[in-house]
C-alpha positions in Angstrom: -40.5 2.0 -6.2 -38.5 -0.3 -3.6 -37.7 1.2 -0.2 -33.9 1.7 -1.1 -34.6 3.5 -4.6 -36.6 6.1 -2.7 -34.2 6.3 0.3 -31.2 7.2 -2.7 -33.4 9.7 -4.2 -34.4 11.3 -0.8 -30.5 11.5 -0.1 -29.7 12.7 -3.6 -32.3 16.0 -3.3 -31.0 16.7 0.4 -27.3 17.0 -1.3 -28.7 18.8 -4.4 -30.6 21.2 -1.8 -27.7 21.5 -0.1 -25.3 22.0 -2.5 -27.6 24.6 -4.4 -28.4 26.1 -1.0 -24.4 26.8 -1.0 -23.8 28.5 -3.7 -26.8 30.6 -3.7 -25.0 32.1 -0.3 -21.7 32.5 -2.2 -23.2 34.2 -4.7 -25.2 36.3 -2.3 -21.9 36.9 -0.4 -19.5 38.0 -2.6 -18.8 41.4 -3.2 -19.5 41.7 -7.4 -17.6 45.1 -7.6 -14.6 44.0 -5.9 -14.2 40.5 -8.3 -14.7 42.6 -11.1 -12.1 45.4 -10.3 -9.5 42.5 -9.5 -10.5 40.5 -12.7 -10.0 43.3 -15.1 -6.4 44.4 -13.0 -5.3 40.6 -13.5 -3.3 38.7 -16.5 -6.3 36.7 -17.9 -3.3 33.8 -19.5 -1.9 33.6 -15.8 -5.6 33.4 -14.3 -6.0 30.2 -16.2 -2.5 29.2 -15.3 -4.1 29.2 -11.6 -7.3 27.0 -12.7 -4.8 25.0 -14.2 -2.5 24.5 -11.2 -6.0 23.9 -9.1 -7.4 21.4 -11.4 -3.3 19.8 -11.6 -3.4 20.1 -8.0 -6.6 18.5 -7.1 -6.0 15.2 -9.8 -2.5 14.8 -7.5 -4.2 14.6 -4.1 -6.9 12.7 -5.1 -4.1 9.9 -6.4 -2.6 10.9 -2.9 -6.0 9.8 -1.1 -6.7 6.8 -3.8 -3.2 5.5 -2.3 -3.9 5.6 1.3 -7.3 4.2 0.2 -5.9 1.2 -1.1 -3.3 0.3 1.6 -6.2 0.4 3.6 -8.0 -2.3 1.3 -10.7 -0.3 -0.2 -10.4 -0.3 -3.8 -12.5 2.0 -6.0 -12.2 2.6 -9.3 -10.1 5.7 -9.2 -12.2 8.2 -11.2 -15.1 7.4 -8.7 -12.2 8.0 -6.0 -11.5 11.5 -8.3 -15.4 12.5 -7.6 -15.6 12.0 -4.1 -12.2 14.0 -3.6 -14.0 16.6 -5.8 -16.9 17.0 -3.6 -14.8 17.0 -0.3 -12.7 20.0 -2.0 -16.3 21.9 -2.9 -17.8 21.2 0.7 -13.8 22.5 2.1 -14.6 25.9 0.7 -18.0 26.5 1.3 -18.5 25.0 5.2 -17.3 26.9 8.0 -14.7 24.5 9.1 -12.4 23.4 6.4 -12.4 19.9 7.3 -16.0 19.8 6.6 -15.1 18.0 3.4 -12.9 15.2 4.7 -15.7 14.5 6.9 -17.9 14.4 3.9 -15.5 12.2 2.1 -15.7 9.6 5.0 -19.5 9.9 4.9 -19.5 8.8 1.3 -16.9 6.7 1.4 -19.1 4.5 4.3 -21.8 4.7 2.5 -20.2 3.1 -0.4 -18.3 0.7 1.0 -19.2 -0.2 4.3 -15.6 0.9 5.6 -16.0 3.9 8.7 -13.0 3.6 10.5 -10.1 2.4 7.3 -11.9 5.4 5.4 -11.6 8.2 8.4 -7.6 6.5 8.9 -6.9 7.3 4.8 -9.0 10.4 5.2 -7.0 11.2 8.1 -3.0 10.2 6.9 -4.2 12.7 3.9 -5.2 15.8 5.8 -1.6 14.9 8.3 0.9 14.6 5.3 -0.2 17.5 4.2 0.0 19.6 7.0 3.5 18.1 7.8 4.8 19.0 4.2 3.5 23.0 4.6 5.0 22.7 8.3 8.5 21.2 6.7 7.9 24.2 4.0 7.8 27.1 6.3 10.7 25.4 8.6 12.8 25.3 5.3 11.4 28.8 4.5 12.4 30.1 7.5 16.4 29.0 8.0 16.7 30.3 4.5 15.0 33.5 5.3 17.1 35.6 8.4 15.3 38.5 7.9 12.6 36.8 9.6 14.2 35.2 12.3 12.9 35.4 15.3 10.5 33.6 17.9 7.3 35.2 16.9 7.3 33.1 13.8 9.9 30.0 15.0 7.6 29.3 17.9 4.5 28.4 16.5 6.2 26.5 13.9 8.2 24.3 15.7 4.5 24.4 18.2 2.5 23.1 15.4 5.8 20.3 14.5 5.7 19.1 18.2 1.9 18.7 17.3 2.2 16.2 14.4 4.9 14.6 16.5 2.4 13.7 18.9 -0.2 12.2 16.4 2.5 10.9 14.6 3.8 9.1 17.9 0.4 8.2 19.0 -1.4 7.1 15.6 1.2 4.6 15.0 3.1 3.7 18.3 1.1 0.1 19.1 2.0 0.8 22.7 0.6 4.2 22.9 -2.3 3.9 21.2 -3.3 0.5 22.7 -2.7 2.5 26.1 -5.9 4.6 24.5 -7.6 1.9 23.3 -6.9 0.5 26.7 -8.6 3.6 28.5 -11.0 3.8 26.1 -12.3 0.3 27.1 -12.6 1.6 30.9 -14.5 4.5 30.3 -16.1 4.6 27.4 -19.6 2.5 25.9 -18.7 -0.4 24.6 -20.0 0.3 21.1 -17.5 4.0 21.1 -14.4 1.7 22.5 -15.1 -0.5 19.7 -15.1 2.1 17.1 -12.0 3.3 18.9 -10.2 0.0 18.3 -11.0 -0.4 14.9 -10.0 3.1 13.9 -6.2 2.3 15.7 -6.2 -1.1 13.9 -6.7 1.0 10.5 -3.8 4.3 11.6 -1.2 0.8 12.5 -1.8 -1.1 9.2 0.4 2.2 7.8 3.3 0.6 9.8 3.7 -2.1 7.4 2.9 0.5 4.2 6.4 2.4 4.5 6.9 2.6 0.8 3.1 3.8 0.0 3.6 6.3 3.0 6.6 7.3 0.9 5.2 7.5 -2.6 2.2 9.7 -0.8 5.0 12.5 0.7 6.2 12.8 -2.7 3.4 13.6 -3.5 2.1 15.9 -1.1 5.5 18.1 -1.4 3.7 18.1 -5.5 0.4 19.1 -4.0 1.4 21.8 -1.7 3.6 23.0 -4.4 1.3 23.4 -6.9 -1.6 24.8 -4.5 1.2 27.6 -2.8 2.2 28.4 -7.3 -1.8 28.6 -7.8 -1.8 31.3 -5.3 0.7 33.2 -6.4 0.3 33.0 -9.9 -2.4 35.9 -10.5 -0.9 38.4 -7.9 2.3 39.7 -9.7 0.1 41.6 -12.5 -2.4 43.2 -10.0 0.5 44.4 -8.3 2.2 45.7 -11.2 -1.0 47.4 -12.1 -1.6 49.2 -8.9 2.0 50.1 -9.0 2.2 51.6 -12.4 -1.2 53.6 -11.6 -0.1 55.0 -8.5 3.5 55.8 -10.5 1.2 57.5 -13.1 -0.8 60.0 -10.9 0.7 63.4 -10.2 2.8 64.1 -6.9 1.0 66.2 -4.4 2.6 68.7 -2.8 1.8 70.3 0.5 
């Protein structure tokens, strides 16, 4: 057994271990009595509605990443670009941050290919157009909605919209960014200023990929769509459940 074959394997157990690790503590986490009681209190059609919407939902944004992927010249085939989006959605659920899997997806997508900085650009554009489409979501939710007018909610959405203005301005403004890069250079190690550089080249390529970056917001606005019906979808039941019990138990009087 060559050096490389064993080096795969050893990788292949720690992810296994891992992985297994993982859902041993969900398991041991979840409260059983409380997923059965909202289970049995929920339409079992509309629960797989929901799996379908997830599974719908997932295929989407990992066409979404396979896109950004490909502007970026790394071209996989796209059901081995389905698996590694997979994976990053089963590592988003179970780590404590839920960018753990984009930075697993980038891990994988390095080892593969070779490609550290176009990978964490794509990985990166991915996680941003889909924060800016829930951001535009809740703006358009919330000059629709007056009843909720106000500056406890308009505040930190128009916060977190100065936000992706900022990375939007400096990920692909060559004059801002090369102003990092530029800093970078003067304070950082060489090999970090390096990685720096590359990683801006990658975010400015999008400058020249208006119509991918186009095709990719459609669908996002699909994604988020789907993910925000998937939540939704099992709720109404349990509700009208617990309503028509309470509605059937006798009125106390004092």
């Amino acid at each position: 057994m060559g050096r490389g074959s064993l080096k795969r394997i050893l990788i292949f157990l720690v992810k296994l271990g891992v992985s297994v690790g993982l859902i041993a503590l969900f398991f041991f986490k979840i409260d059983w009595p409380d997923v059965i009681a909202a289970v049995s209190g929920a339409d079992v059609r509309l629960i797989g509605v929901a799996v379908a919407l997830f599974f719908a939902s997932n295929v989407l944004g990992a066409l979404q990443w396979d896109l950004l992927l490909r502007a970026q010249g790394i071209a996989l085939p796209h059901l081995r670009v389905q698996t590694l989006y997979m994976v990053g959605v089963f590592f988003n659920n179970f780590l404590v941050s839920n960018i753990g899997g984009d930075a697993v997806r980038v891990y994988d997508l390095r080892r593969e290919t070779g490609e550290e900085p176009p990978a964490f650009a794509a990985t990166f554009v991915d996680r941003f157009m889909g924060l800016f489409t829930m951001i535009m979501f809740s703006l358009g939710a919330y000059v629709v909605s007056p009843a909720v007018w106000g500056p406890g909610i308009l505040a930190p959405i128009l916060g977190l919209c100065a936000v992706l203005g900022g990375i939007l301005a400096v990920g692909f403004s060559r004059r801002l960014s090369g102003v990092i890069e530029h800093l970078g250079r003067r304070l950082l190690p060489l090999p970090l200023a390096d990685r720096i550089s590359k990683v801006r080249g990658s975010f400015i390529l999008y400058r020249s990929r208006l119509k991918t970056l186009g095709g990719v917001l459609v669908i996002s606005a699909l994604v988020q769509l789907l993910r925000v019906a998937r939540r939704l979808t099992p709720r109404e039941p349990t509700r009208r459940s617990t309503d028509s019990s309470r509605s059937s138990r006798p009125c106390r009087t004092r």
